[in-house]
N, C-alpha and C positions, 0 to 999 in steps of 0.2 A: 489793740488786739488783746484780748482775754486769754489766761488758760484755763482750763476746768481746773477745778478748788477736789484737793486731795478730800474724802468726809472724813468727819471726827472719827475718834479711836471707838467710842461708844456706837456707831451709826447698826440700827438692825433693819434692813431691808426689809418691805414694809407688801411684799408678796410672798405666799407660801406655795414652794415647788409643788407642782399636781403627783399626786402617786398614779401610778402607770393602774390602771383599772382591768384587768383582765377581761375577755369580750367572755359573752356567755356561753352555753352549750356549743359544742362546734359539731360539724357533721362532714362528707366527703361528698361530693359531687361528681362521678365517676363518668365523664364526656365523654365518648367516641366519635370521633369525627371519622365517618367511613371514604373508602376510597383514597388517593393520593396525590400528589401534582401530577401525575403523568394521567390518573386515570380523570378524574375531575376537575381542579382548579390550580394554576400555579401558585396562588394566593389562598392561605386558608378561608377558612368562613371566616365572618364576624360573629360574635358571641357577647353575649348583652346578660347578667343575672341581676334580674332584679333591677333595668337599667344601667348597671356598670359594667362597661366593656371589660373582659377577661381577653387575654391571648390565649391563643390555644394555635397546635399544630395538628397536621392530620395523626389518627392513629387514637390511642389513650391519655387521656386527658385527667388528673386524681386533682380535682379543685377544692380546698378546703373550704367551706362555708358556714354562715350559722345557724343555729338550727332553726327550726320554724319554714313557713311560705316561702318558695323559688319557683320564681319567674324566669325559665329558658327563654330565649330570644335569639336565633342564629338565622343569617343571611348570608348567600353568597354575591361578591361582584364580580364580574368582568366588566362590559361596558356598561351593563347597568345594574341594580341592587337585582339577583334574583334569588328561589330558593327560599322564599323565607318560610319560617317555623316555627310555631312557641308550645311551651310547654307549661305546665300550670304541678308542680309537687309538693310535697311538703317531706322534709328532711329533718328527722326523729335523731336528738342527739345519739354521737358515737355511730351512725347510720350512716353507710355510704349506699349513694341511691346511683342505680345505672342508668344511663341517657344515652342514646342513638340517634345520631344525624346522617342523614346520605342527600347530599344536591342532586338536583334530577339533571339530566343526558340534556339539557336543553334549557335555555332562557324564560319559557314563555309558561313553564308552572311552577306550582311550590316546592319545598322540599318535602322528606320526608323525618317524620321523630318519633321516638317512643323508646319504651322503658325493655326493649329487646330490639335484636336489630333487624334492621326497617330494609325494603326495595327500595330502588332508588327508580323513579317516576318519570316515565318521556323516550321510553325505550320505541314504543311505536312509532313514534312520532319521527322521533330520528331513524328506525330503519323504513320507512315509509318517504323520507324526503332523499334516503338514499336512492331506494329504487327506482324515485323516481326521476331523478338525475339520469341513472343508470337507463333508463329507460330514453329519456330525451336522449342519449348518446346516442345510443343503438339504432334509435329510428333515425338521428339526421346522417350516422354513416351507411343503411339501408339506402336511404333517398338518396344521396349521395354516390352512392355505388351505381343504381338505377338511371338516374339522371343525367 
């Protein structure tokens, strides 16, 4: 068995530390993720810039970014991916740009985005699948009653 050999008193290592390079222009990216857990998803959206997943909670969101083309991309799940959204900006150094998401009432459309904030999408639909429950009720306890 070997040990590693202590190097000579002279030895000069033979790589040069990198200097930390500062990123460029930076800008803010000002999210709001509308709505709550209670009122839309227990689980935030998912949030994608420019391809790389960000965490975000509901509420406001201040994402530091660099400056130049952002690419929003936000999703919600429950059992399936719904809600999706993109945005397409460009983020002028020292510029914090505002962005608005709201998931819609419902699985089966998109969400809503923009640079003010947005309705959230599918309100018909859910008070329509209400009624009409409400409806199937009333008529089998009528029949019911009759019968």
């Amino acid at each position: 068995m070997s040990y590693p050999q202590q190097p000579p008193p002279n030895f000069q290592p033979q790589f040069q530390p990198q200097q930390f390079q500062p990123p460029g222009p930076m800008g803010m990216l000002q999210l709001t993720i509308q709505g709550s857990a209670l009122t839309s998803n227990m689980i935030p959206p998912t949030v994608h810039l420019n391809g790389y997943p960000v965490p975000v909670k509901y509420g406001r969101n201040d994402i530091p970014v660099p400056a130049g083309p952002l690419h929003v991309d936000i999703h919600s799940q429950w059992i399936r991916v719904y809600g999706q959204a993109a945005l397409d900006c460009t983020v002028q150094p020292n510029q914090a740009v505002p962005v608005f998401y709201a998931s819609p009432f419902h699985q089966f459309t998109s969400g809503s985005i923009g640079h003010s904030k947005v309705k959230r999408k599918g309100l018909g639909v859910l008070l329509g699948m209400a009624v009409g429950i409400f409806a199937v009720i009333v008529l089998a306890t009528v029949l019911a009653a009759l019968g």
